[in-house]
C-alpha positions, 0 to 999 in steps of 0.5 A, spaced: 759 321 407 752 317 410 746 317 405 740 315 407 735 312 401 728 310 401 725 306 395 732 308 391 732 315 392 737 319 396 733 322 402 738 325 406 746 327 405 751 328 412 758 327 414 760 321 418 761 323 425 765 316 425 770 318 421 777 322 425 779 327 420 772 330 418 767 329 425 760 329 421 762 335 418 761 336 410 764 343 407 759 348 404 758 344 396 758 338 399 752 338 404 748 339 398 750 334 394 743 331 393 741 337 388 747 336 384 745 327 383 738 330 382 738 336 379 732 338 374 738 340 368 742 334 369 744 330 362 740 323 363 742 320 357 746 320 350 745 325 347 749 328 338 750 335 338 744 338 332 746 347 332 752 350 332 759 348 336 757 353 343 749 353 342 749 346 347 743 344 341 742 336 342 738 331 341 738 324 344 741 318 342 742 310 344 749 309 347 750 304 342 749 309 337 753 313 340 759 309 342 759 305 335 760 313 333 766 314 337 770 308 336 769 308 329 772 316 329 777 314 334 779 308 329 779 312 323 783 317 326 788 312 329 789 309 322 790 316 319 797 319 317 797 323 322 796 317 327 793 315 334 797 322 337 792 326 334 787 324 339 787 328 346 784 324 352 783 332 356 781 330 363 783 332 370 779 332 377 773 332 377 773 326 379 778 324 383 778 317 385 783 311 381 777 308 378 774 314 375 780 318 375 786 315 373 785 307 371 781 305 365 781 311 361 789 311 362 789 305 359 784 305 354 788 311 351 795 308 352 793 302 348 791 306 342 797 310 343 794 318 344 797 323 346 799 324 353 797 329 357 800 333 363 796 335 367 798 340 370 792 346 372 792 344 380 798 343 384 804 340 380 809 346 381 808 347 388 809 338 389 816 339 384 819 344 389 816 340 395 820 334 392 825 337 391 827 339 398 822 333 402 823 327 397 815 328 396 808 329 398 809 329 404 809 332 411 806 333 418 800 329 419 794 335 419 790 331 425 795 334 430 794 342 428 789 343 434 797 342 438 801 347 435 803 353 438 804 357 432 800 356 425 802 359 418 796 358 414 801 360 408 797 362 401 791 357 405 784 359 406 782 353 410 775 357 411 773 356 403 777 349 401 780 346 407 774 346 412 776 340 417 783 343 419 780 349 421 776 346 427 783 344 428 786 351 427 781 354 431 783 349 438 790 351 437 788 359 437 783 357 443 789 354 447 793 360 445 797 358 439 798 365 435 796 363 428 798 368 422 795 368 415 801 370 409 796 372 403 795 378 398 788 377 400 785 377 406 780 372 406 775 370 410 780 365 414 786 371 414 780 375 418 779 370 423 788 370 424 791 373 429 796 377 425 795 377 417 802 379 412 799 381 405 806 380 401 805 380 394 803 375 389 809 371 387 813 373 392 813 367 398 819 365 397 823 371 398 820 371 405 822 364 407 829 366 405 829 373 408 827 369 415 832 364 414 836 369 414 834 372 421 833 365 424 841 363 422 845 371 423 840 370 430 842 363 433 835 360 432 836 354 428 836 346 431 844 345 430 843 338 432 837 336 427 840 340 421 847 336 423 845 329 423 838 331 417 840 335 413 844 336 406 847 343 405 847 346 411 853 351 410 853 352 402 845 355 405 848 359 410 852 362 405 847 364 400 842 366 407 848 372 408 844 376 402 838 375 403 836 381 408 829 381 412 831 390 408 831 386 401 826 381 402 822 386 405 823 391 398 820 384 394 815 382 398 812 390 400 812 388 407 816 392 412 822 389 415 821 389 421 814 384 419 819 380 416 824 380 423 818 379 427 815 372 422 822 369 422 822 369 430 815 367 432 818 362 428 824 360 431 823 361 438 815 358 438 815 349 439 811 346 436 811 351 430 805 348 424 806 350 416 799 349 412 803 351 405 797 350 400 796 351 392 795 359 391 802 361 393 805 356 387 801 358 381 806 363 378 812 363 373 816 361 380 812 357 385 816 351 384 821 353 387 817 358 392 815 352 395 822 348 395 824 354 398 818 355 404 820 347 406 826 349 408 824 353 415 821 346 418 828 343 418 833 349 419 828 350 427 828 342 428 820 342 427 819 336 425 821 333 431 814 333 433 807 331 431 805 338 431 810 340 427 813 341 420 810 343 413 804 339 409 803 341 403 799 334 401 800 327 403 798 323 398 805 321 396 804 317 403 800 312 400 803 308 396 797 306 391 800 302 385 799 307 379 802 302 374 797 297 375 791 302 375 794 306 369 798 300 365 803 305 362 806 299 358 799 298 354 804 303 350 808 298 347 814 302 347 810 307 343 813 314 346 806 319 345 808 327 344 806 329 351 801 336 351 801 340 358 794 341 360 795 349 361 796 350 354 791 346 351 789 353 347 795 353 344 794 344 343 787 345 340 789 352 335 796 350 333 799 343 334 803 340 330 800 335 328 793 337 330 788 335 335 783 332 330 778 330 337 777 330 344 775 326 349 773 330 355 771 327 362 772 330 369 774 336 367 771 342 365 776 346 360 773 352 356 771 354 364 777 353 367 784 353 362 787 360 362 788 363 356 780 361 354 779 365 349 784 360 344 781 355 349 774 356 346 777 358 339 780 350 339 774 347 341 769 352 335 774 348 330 769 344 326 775 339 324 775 337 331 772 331 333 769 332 341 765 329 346 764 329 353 763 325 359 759 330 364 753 330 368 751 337 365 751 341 359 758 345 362 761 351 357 765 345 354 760 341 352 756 347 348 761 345 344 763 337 344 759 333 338 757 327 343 754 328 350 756 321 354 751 322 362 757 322 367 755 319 375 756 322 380 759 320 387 753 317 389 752 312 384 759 308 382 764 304 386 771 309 388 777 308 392 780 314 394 787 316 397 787 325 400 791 330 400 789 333 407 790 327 411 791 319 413 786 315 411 784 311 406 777 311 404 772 308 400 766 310 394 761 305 395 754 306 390 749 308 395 744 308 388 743 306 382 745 311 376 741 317 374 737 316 368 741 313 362 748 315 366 754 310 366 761 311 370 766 313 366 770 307 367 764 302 364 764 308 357 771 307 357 771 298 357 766 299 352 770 303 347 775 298 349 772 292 347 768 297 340 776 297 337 778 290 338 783 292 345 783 285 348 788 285 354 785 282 360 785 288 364 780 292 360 775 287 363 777 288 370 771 291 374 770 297 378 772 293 384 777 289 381 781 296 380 780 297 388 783 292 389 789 293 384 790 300 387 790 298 396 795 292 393 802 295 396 809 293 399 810 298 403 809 298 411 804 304 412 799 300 407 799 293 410 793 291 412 788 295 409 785 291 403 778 293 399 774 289 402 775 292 409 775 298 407 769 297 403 766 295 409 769 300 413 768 307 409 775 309 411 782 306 414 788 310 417 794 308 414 799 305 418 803 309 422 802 311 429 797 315 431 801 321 433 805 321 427 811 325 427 814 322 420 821 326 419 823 326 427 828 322 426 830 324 419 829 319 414 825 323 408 823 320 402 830 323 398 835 321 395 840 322 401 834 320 406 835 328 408 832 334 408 835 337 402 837 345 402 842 343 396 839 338 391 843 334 385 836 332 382 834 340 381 841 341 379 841 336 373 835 339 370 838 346 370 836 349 376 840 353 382 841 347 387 841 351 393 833 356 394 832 362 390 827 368 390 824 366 383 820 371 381 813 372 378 813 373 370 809 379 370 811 384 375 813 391 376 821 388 377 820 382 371 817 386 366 816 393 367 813 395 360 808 390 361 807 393 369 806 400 366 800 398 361 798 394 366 799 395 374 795 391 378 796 383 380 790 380 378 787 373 383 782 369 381 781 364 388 775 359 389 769 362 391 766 360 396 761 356 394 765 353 388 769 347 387 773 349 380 768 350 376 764 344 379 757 346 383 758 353 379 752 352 376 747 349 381 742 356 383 743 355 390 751 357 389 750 362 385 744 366 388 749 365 395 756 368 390 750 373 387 755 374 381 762 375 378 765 381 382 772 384 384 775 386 390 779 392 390 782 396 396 779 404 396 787 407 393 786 403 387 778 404 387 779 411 388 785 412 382 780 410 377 774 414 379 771 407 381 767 406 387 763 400 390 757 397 386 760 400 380 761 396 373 768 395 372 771 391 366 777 387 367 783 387 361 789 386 359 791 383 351 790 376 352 782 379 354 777 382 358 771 381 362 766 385 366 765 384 374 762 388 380 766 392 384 766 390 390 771 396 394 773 393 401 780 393 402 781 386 402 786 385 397 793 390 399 794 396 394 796 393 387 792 387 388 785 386 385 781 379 387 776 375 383 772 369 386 772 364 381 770 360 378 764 362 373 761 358 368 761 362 362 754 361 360 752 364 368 757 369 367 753 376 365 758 377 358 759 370 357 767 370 359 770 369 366 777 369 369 781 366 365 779 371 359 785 374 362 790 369 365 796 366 361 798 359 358 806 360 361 808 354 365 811 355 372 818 353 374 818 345 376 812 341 374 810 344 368 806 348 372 799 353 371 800 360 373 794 363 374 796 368 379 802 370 375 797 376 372 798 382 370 792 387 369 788 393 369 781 396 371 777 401 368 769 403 370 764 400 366 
């Protein structure tokens, strides 16, 4: 992004037309960036909580005050019986960037010794299951989309949460590319597709095998590329053999002849594009769904090419020195329990020890973890200790017990690496911060310094920890140091500029290969070879629950949300108008529901009221609610997760937000 400032203000916010990937273009949210730094609610200064945990009643404090408060809480609880475990970092990414995401704070919690946190809500299944099989996050590089003749947008809404691929995928379908959405849901990406396949949720990995089974039984595979780049080929063959596309079609609720079609535009079509992205792993399955998916690219040879392959993330094609930035060894052999962020509603109403306080930053949990009413129940809890870093009264921080002003992007240095392309990019301060506010990793060298944690990396700067974060071995990192990219706002990564990385074979696994059998899942348990692991909460996994409960419930970003992020600013809510559900008519009319109606949303974790919106969006079975909705801009002061669950996914420790079964009724 350039910003434009007058006389210290922000006056203008646009993309950097400069920049490769991006070319000028800010997606929906961000292109009103400026009313989120200055808009008329945003916290400015310190603030202790004066009413009831969950009325948001503060008044203002000096940050002296209120940074004596909470190391003093800190040390005591440290000191305690119960000891430094009873205290919970409970961040996520908000902010993503190593300074104010993933340096400080980590360290700052690992010299106390706090509990770890897992944090699992995003993507952790579906990078488990593609490591599994790639050796990574890693995979074709999205730049070369525009050359594909064959695009799968799988489990992918680039319209909402990708935009500048979709530019991209747009030229290859205007060069006569056929693009196929695979999706419950057809959204507005799926409706611009040449073909959408509406499989069920949680059923993505029984149709990758079922076209794995068509592209082998039919002679469609690269037998050169699987001879000399992969591992497994014939014990995959062998499994292949029951995987019918009959079979995959009864799992998925397709037709077989669909399933056929798929497999064969996939494997007579050059160069053939998987954009794999995070929807289709949040359920009890995903890990191995996304495992099992990245296969395809190398039974084809694919990845020959540069418009080729599967991505899912680059990220791991940066090698950003994480323990340098996080300093695990600040642990001192000390071996904190570990607490997975998707079930914090369990952690805060039922750990042994208890959580006795909180130090949330980047995060919103109370609006975005599932389960929330535990979740709300363990943030009520008068015994626990809480504070939150945020640039606004979120629903989380209703209930904290001190307030700490957050920046924003605008107002702090950051170094960033993506998870959608190849460059290295820098975050410089185009402003100085907002009111009384602090960059999370100053509030966290203050703390350091109020308990006495004298290790010379708690007085590195922001700058110094962009430094730390570039300094790298690895070849694709040589040449791109803070200063330059500093000054240049952003660098590619060395690799060349038509990037076919896997062409030659060389994947970052153990065996240098593509692994159709893997040791590392069989060490931990798992079947070496892929596998249709089904979703929890289904009519063939659970049929009592099924019966009470038939309709598989999604909760996809809105539009004009980021997570929760931007949910409070009026310009999105007014454009979202308010929480609705999509339904098809058959499901509509079996409830005497019709468009506009009020309906509730239940099952026993909970229950909340949407607008029925009935549009045949979703397939019969599927209901669809855009989120996420703060709770306090929500009409009954609940939202989607008043109804998803706290069960893990397969690999990764894993939410499984999609896993959900529930059932709708007219208001």
């Amino acid at each position: 992004m350039l910003v434009t400032v007058k006389d210290g203000v922000a006056i203008r916010i646009q993309g950097d037309p400069s920049m490769p990937f991006t070319d000028g273009t800010l997606c929906t949210k961000v292109s009103h960036y400026l009313e989120r730094t200055y808009a008329p609610d945003r916290v400015l200064h310190p603030m202790r909580r004066t009413g009831p945990k969950g009325r948001g009643e503060f008044q203002r404090i000096a940050w002296d005050e209120a940074l004596d408060e909470i190391a003093a809480r800190l040390k005591a609880l440290a000191a305690s019986p119960e000891g430094p475990e009873s205290i919970l970092p409970l961040s996520y990414a908000g902010t993503m960037g190593m300074v104010q995401y993933a340096s400080m704070d980590r360290r700052f919690f690992h010299r106390l010794g706090a509990s770890l946190l897992e944090r699992t809500l995003c993507s952790s299944a579906g990078k488990f299951g593609i490591k599994a099989t790639l050796g990574g996050s890693v995979g074709m590089d999205p730049e070369r989309f525009a050359e594909a003749r064959l695009i799968l947008l799988w489990g992918a809404n680039p319209i909402v949460s990708n935009l500048h691929l979709w530019p991209r995928v747009l030229e290859a379908k205007r060069r006569g590319a056929k693009v196929i959405a695979i999706d419950p849901y057809r959204s507005l990406s799926a409706e611009k597709c040449s073909q959408h396949i509406a499989l069920l949720p949680g059923t993505d990995g029984a149709l990758a095998l079922g076209m794995m089974h068509v592209l082998v039984a039919e002679n469609l595979v690269d037998r050169d590329y699987i001879a000399r780049y992969t591992l497994g080929f014939e014990a995959l063959a062998e499994r292949l053999k029951t995987c019918t596309p009959e079979w995959a079609a009864g799992v998925c609720g397709l037709r077989a002849a669909e399933v056929v079609q798929l497999a064969r535009d996939y494997g007579t079509t050059r160069p053939a594009a998987i954009r794999l992205n995070y929807g289709m792993q949040r359920h009890a399955g995903g890990g191995i769904a996304a495992r099992t998916i990245a296969c395809l690219p190398a039974l084809v040879g694919a990845w020959r090419e540069p418009a080729g392959g599967i991505v899912l993330s680059t990220n791991d094609f940066y090698n950003f020195d994480h323990a340098a930035l996080e300093r695990p060894d600040l642990l001192g052999g000390r071996q904190p329990r570990v607490i997975n962020h998707a079930a914090v509603g369990d952690a805060l109403t039922a750990a042994s020890p208890p959580v006795r306080a909180v130090v949330v930053y980047n995060n919103n949990p109370v609006a975005v973890c599932p389960d929330a009413e535990k979740v709300v129940a363990g943030f009520r809890r008068e015994d626990l200790f809480c504070v939150v870093m945020d640039s606004f009264l979120t629903d989380t921080a209703d209930y904290a017990d001190i307030v700490l002003p957050a920046t924003t992007q605008l107002e702090h240095f950051d170094v960033h690496k993506s998870y959608g392309h190849l460059y290295v990019l820098a975050n410089n301060p185009s402003i100085a911060p907002v009111g009384e506010s602090l960059p999370n990793s100053e509030v966290f060298r203050r703390l350091a310094a109020r308990l006495g944690f004298d290790d010379p990396c708690f007085r590195d700067s922001d700058e110094d920890i962009c430094r730390t974060a570039l300094r790298s071995a690895s070849p694709r990192m040589q040449g791109i140091g803070w200063e330059r990219v500093k000054e240049s706002g952003w660098q590619r990564l060395r690799v060349p500029e038509r990037f076919a990385p896997f062409a030659e074979g060389g994947f970052p696994t153990p065996s240098g290969k593509c692994e159709f059998t893997s040791a590392w899942l069989e060490r931990q348990g798992f079947d070496p070879l892929p596998f249709f692991n089904p979703p929890a909460e289904s009519a063939v996994s659970d049929a009592a629950r099924a019966k009470r409960y038939p309709l598989a419930f999604l909760s996809p970003p809105a539009r004009n949300f980021l997570n929760s992020t931007f949910a409070n600013l009026k310009r999105f809510r007014d454009q979202e108008g308010e929480p609705r559900l999509e339904l098809h008519s058959s499901d509509a009319q079996a409830r005497g529901i019709v468009d506009g109606d009020r309906v509730r949303v239940f099952n026993d974790r909970g229950s909340y009221f949407l607008r029925a919106r009935v549009n045949d969006k979703p397939r019969p079975g599927v209901v669809v609610a855009p989120s996420v909705w703060w709770r306090k801009h929500s009409p009954d002061g609940r939202n989607a997760n008043s109804v998803t669950s706290q069960r893990i996914a397969d690999l990764g420790g894993g939410a499984t937000f999609y896993d959900c079964l529930v059932e709708v009724e007219k208001a």
